[in-house]
N, C-alpha and C positions, 0 to 999 in steps of 0.2 A: 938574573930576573928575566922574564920570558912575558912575550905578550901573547896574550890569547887571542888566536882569532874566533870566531863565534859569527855562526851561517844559519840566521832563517827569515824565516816570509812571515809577515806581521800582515793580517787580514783585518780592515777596518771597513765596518758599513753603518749607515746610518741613514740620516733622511733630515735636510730642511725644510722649509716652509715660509714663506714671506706671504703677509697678509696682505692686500691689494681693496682698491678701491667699491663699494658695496655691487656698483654695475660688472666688475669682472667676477668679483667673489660668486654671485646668484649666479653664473655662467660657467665657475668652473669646472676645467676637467677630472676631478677627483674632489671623493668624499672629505669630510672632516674627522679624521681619524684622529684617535687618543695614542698617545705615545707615553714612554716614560720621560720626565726632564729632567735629564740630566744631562752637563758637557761630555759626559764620555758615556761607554756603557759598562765600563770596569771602574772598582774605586780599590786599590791595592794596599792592606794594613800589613804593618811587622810583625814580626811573631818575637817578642824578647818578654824577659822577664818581669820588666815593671810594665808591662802593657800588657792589664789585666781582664778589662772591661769599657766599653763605650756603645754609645747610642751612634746610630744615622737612623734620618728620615727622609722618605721618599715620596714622592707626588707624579703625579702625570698631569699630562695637559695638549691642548689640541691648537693649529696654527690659527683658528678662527675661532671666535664665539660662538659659545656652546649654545645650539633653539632651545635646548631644555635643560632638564635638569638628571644629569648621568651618575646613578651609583655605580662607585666601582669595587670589587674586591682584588687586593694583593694576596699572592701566595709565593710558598718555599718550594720550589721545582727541582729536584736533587738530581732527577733524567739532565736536566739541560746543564749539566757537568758535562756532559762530553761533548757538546753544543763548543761551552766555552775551551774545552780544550782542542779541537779541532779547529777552531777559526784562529786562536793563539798557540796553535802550538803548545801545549802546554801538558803537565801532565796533575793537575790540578783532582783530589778527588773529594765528594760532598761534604760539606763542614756538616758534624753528627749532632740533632737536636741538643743535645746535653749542652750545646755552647751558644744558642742562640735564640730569643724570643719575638716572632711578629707578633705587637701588637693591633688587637682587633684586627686589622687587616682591612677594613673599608675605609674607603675615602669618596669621598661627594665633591661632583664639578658642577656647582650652579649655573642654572640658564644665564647666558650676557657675560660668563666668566671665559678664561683662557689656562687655568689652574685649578688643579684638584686643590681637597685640603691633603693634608701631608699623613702619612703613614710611619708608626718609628719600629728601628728594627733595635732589641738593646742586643748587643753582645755579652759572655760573660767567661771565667776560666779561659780567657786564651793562651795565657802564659802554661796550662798544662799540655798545649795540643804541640806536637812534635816537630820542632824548627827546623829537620832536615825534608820537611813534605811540606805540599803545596794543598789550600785548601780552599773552598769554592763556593758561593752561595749565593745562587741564583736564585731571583727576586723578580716574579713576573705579575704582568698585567691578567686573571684569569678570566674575569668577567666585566661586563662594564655595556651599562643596559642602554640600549637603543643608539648606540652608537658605534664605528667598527673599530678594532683596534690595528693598528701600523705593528705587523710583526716581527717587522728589522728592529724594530724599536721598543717592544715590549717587553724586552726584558734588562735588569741592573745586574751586574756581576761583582759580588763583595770577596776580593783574594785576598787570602793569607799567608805572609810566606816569611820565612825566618829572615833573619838579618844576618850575613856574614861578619863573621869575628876576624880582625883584623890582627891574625899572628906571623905574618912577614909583610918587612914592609922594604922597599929600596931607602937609605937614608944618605940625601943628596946632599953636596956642597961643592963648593969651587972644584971644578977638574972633575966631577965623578957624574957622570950622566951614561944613560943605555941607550945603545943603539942594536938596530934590528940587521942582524948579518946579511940574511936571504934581501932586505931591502935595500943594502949600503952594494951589494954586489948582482944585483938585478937576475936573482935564481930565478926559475919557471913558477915555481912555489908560490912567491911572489907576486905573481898575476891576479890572486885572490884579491889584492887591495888595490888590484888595477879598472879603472874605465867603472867609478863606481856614478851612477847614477842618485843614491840617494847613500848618506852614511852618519852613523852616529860617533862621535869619539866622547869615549867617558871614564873618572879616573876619580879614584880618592889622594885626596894631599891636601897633610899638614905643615904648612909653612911656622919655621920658628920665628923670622923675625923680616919685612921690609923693608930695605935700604931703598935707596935714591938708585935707579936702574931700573932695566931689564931682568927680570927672571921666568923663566921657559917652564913651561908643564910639558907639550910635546906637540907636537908636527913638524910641519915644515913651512921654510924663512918662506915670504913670500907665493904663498899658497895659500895653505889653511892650516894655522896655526892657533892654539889657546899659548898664551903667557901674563904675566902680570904686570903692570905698566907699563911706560912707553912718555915720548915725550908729552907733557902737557897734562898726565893724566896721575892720578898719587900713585903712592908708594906701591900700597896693597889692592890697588884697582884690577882685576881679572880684564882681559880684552881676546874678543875674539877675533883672528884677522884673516880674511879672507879674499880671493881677487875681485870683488864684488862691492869692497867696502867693510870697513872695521867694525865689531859692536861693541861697547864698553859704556858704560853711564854709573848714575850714583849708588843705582842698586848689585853694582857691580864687586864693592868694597866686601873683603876676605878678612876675618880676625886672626890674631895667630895663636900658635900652638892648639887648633881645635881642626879635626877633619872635616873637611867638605867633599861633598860630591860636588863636582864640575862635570857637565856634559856641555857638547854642541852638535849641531844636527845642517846636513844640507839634503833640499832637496831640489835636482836638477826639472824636474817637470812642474812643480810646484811653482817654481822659481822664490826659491825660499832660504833664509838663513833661520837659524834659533840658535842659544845660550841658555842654558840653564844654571841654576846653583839649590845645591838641595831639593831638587825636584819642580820646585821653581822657574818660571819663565822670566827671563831678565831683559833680555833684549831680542828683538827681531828688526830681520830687512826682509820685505816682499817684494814681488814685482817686479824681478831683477830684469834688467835689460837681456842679458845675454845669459845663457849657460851651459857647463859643457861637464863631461865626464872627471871625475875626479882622481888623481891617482896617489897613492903614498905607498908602492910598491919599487917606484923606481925615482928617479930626480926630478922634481918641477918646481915652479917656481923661481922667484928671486936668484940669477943665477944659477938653475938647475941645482938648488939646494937639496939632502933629503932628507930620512925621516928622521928623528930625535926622540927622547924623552927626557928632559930635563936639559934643553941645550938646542941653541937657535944661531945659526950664521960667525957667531964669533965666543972663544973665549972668555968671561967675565958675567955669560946670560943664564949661566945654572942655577937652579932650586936651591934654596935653602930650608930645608926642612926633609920630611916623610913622603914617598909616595907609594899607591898599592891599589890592586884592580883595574889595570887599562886595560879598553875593552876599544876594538873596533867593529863595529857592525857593516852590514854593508843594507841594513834598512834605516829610516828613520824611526827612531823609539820616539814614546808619548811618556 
């Protein structure tokens, strides 16, 4: 089994806004611009076979109350496909009208409001569009009367992209874990996972059964580690461990014999930790006191420990179950 490494720049922009008291508001430095609302500006669906058709609806809205009363119309912009693959890297091309309907397309922001009314997009035949391509549907603000629009933020990006079939997997237990050659013998090669500033680790694993222990998914002892329990915590508890302080809580509990996606994420200027599970946010630490480069190319941690997958410091800490797709980034993913 081989881990893949995987090298890009993930480009994120956007724009807040905090509303402030009415004497600074009449005084401030910028307009009341209409934006879209949404937490992100990409919403990413599977492309598999039972997933044939669904609705989203979309709205926009402005950091202050609207003096008037603003029509707006949404539209389908097929040009800002290459928008979205240029800022993501991506090679993403226009989902083809046959698969999707804007309805109407207007939405109204009442004077004294903060929110549009909502716009729905339905989707339909997904399951016929091709799961080894990526596809894209840009969703912008086109008009929108007597008021200006924020163009970092006028537009929603709907992706489509297959879901990988799980036909090799590692199938772990007592004594059978992988370790990364070029990382256990500190090749040059290896530098790629060195002095990482921000990085994702991410894995599918099906666990068949938790005992009473330690069981390892992978890193490294005393660094930055994903494993499953630990003392004080259950069986099937996921825990993320880091020098910064551990994350693990109730939403943290894994079923068995069913795949999951696990990720966790650091970022050193952020001063950030995250955990995920199925895309899911489980736990975070912000605010971190101190932070430094991270490395899993050569030994750190807990006694210059180093990398693993499925195996942690001793003997007795291995998976019991499935695992397949680890993935080390050297950005943090959303």
């Amino acid at each position: 089994m081989k881990l893949r490494i995987y090298l890009m720049a993930l480009l994120l922009s956007g724009a807040a806004f905090t509303g402030c008291g009415d004497d600074v508001t009449r005084n401030a430095p910028f307009d009341n611009k209409v934006y879209i609302d949404a937490a992100s500006k990409t919403e990413t669906m599977p492309l598999k076979n039972s997933f044939r058709e669904t609705t989203r609806t979309i709205r926009a809205a402005v950091p202050k109350p609207a003096g008037q009363d603003v029509n707006l119309e949404f539209r389908v912009d097929p040009s800002l496909a290459a928008t979205y693959n240029s800022a993501y890297y991506d090679n993403a091309e226009p989902l083809g009208e046959e698969f999707y309907e804007l309805l109407d397309g207007k939405a109204l922001l009442n004077q004294g409001t903060v929110q549009s009314s909502e716009v729905t997009v339905s989707f339909r035949n997904l399951n016929l569009l091709d799961r080894d391509k990526v596809y894209v549907l840009p969703v912008t603000i086109a008009a929108a009367d007597g008021i200006s629009v924020l163009q970092s933020a006028s537009t929603h990006y709907y992706v489509f992209k297959g879901v990988p079939s799980i036909s090799v997997v590692a199938d772990m237990e007592k004594k059978n874990y992988v370790s990364i050659p070029t990382f256990l013998d500190e090749k040059p090669s290896a530098a790629v996972c060195n002095d990482l500033e921000q990085f994702t680790l991410e894995a599918l694993i099906r666990v068949r059964k938790f005992d009473p222990g330690i069981q390892t998914v992978m890193g490294i002892e005393g660094n930055f580690l994903l494993r499953i329990s630990d003392n004080g915590l259950k069986p099937n508890q996921l825990q993320y461990v880091t020098p910064y302080g551990n994350i693990s809580n109730d939403a943290c509990l894994l079923p068995t014999d069913k795949w999951i996606h696990i990720a966790a994420t650091y970022d050193m200027n952020a001063k950030e930790v995250k955990l995920y599970i199925d895309g899911a946010l489980v736990g975070e630490q912000g605010n971190l006191n101190y932070t430094e480069p991270a490395n899993f190319g050569k030994p750190a941690g807990f006694q210059k420990q180093k990398f693993y997958i499925g195996f942690s410091y001793e003997p007795g800490r291995e998976l019991d179950g499935e695992m397949s797709e680890f993935r080390i980034w050297n950005v943090v993913r959303t």
